[in-house]
Phi, psi and omega in degrees: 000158180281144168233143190229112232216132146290105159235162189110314146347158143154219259239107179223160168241122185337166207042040174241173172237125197212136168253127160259148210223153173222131153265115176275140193215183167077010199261169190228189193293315227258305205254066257216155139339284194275037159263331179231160206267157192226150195203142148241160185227142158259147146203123176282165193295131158084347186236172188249148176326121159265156157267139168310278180169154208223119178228122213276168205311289171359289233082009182255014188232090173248142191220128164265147165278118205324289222298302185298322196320082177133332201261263186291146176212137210237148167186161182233127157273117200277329187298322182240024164039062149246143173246138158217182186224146176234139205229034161320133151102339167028112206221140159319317194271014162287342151350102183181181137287080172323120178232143171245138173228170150241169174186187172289313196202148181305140165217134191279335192271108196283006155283321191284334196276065183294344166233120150245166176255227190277294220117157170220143154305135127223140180267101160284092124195173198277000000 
């Protein structure tokens, strides 16, 4: 089965920046990396799991959530099957747990998603 490992996470004071990177595994010959689109999801304490952002198997469908949107940049490398995410510009409420998933196709809905990984913390404050 695919499996998904989160690094990056921590500590940040607003306006600062941290990229998290996800390494992907577990794909076959048949079942490749760059078949399937890729996302991050947040979730703060008391609120349900959001999408971040999401870029389909192409790359030619990239999608932000507003609030993030001039701030973050999501991108993928097919060759060693990584995803990251870059995070400029830091805000408190951006606070949360952070996940890289995969699927067939981007969805706000976090049922379409059969791999994810453990989640990474990251914190904005001073």
């Amino acid at each position: 089965q695919l499996q998904l490992v989160e690094s990056g996470g921590g500590l940040v004071q607003p306006g600062g920046s941290l990229r998290l990177s996800c390494a992907a595994s577990g794909f076959t010959f048949r079942n490749t990396f760059r078949n399937y689109a890729i996302a991050w999801f947040r979730q703060a304490p008391g609120k349900e799991r959001e999408g971040v952002s999401c870029m389909n198997a192409s790359g030619f469908i990239i999608i932000y959530k507003h609030s993030v949107k001039d701030r973050f940049l999501i991108s993928r490398d097919n060759a060693k099957s990584t995803m990251a995410l870059q995070m400029n510009s830091l805000k408190p409420e951006d606070t949360a747990n952070y996940y890289c998933a995969v699927a067939l196709d981007c969805s706000q809905h976090v049922g379409n998603y059969p791999s994810w990984g453990q989640g990474i913390q990251v914190t904005v404050s001073s």
